[in-house]
C-alpha positions as CSV (number, residue, x, y, z in Angstrom):
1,X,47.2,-35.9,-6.0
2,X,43.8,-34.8,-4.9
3,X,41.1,-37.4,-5.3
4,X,37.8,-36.1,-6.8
5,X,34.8,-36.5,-4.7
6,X,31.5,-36.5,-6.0
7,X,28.9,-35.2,-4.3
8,X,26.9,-31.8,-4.1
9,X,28.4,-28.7,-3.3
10,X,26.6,-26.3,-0.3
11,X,26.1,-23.7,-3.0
12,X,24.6,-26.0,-4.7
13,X,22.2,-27.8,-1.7
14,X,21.2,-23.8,-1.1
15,X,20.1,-23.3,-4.5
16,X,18.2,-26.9,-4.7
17,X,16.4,-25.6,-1.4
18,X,15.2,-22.3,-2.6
19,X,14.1,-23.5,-5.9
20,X,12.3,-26.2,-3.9
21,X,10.6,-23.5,-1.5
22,X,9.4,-21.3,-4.1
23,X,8.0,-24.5,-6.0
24,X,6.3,-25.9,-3.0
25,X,5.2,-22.0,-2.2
26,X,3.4,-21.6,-5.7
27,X,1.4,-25.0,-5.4
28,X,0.3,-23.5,-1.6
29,X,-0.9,-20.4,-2.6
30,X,-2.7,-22.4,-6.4
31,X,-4.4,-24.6,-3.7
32,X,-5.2,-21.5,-1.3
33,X,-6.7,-19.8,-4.7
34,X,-8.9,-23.2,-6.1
35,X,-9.9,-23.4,-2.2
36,X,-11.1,-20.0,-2.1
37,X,-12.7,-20.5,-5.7
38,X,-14.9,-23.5,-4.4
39,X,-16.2,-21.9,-1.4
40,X,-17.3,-19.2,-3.9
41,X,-19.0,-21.2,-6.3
42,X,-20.6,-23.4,-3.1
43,X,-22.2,-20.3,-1.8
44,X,-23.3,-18.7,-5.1
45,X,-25.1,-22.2,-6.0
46,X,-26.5,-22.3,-2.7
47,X,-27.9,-18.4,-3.6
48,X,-29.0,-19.6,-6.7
49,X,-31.1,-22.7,-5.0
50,X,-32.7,-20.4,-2.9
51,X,-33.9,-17.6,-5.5
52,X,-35.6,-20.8,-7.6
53,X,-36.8,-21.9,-4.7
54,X,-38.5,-18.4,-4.1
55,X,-39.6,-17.4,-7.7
56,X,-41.3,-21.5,-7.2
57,X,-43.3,-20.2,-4.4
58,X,-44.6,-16.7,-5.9
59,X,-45.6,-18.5,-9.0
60,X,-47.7,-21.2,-7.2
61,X,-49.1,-18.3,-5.3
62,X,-49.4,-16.1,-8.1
63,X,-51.4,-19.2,-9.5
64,X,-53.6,-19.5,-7.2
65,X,-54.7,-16.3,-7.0
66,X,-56.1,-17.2,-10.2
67,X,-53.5,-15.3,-12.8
């Protein structure tokens, strides 16, 4: 008689890898998308910064122009 090996099949080794590529796809493109998201935020704090640093300036002028 036929001995039973135990082990994986290839069907079964293909499947694993596909699964396993689509996984590690979906966290590349989450860490693309939270990449993207910071650089976003970065620049619209930086934007932000700058227009309180502006409305700063024209009301210490605007106060010393005696208004």
């Amino acid at each position: 008689m036929r001995e039973k090996c135990s082990g994986f099949t290839l069907v079964e080794l293909l499947v694993t890898v596909i699964v396993g590529s689509i996984v590690i796809g979906a966290v590349f493109a989450s860490y693309q998308l939270v990449t993207r998201s910071q650089n976003r935020l970065s620049e619209l704090k930086e934007l932000h910064e700058s227009g309180q640093v502006a409305l700063g300036m024209i009301r210490r002028d605007i106060q010393l122009a005696g208004y």
